[in-house]
N, C-alpha and C positions, 0 to 999 in steps of 0.2 A: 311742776309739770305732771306727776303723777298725779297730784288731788283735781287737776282739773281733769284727767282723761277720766279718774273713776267718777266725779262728777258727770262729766258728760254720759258715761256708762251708764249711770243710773239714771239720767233723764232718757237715755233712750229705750230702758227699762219700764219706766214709767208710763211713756208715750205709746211703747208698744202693747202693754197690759190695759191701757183705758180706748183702745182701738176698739171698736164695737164691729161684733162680730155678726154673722146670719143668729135668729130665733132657733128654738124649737118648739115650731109652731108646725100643725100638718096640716096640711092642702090636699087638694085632690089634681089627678093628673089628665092628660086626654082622655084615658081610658076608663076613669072613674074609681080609678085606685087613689088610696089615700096615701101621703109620703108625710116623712117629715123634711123640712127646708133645709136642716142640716146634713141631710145626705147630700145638696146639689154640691157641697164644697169637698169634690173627688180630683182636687188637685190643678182642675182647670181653672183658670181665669172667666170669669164671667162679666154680663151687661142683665142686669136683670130688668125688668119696664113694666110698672106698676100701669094697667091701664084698664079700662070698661068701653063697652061697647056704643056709648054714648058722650065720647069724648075724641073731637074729630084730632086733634091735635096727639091721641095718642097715638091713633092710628096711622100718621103721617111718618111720625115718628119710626115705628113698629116699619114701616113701609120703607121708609130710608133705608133703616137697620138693613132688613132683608136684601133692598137693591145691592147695598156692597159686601154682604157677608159671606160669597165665593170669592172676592179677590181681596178680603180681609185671612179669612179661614187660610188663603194661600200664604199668606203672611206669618198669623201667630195661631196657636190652638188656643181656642177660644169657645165660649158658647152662650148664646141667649137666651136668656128667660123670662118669657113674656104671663105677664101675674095679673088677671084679670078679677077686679074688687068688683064685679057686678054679684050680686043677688041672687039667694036661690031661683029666683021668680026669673031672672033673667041671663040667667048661667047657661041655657041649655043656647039662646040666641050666640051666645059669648063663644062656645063651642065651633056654630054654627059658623061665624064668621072669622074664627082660627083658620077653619079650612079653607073658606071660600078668598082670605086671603095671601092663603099660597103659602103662610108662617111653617111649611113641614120642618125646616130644619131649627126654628123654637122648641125649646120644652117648655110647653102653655102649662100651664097650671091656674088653678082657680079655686080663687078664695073668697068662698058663698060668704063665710061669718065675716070676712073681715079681721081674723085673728094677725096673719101678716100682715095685713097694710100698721094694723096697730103697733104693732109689735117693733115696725120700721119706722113708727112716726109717719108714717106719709098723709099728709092731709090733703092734697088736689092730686089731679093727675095730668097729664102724665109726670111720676114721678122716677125716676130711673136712678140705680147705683152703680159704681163696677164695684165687683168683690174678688177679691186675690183665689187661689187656687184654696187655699184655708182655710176661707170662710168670712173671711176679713175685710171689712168695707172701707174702702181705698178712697171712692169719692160720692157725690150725689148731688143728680141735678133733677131741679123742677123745673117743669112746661117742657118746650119742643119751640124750637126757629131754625128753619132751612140750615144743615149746615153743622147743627150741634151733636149729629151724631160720629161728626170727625171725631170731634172734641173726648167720645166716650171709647175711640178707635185707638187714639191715643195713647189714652189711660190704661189701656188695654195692654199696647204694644212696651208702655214702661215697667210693667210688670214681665215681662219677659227675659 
């Protein structure tokens, strides 16, 4: 009985050492300050959502999120972060439509080179994660269908 609890121990050791965690990679923020990714893990539980401005499906997505994220926020402390892979060329557009649609309670960040998306693997978009308060990436989903952002509300509320 004993060899198997410290077996078990050290696989849960193991599992939780090969857990991938946020980069340290830096982005720029609303305001055109640079951060790095590793401060967003301040304890909060996160939704982060890889998205561009030329991808309707992310914004659908983004759009869900927001619809319930006052009677989520009444639920768990939580927060979004919406990570926009457009282009310097088209960063300033990507800004542009942060505001226009209504994302205030996001923290947008934007990533011109692409160093995050890398750095997450994300190869399409919409691609989305939840990360534990730590830093620590709990799940990840690609695309967006009506409905899937329960699914990330969830994941959310089990980390609590």
């Amino acid at each position: 009985m004993k060899k198997l609890m410290v077996l078990m121990l050290g696989l849960m050791i193991g599992f939780t050492a090969s857990a991938q965690s946020l980069p340290d990679v830096k982005v720029e923020t609303q305001d055109g300050k640079t951060i790095s990714v590793t401060e967003l893990a301040d304890g909060t539980p996160m939704i982060i959502s890889f998205w561009s401005t030329t991808c309707k499906p992310c914004v659908m997505e983004l759009n869900a999120i927001n619809d319930n994220l006052y009677d989520w926020l009444d639920e768990v402390d939580m927060k979004v972060v919406a990570v926009s892979v457009d282009d310097a060329r088209t960063v300033s557009r990507a800004r542009a439509m942060t505001q226009g649609q209504g994302w205030d309670d996001f923290v947008c960040l934007y990533d011109k080179n692409q160093d995050f998306k890398r750095a997450m693997n994300v190869s399409l978009t919409p691609h989305t994660f939840v990360v534990d308060g730590d830093g620590n990436i709990i799940a990840s989903h690609s695309g967006y269908t009506p409905g899937s952002e329960q699914e990330l509300f969830e994941e959310i509320k089990a980390l609590q």
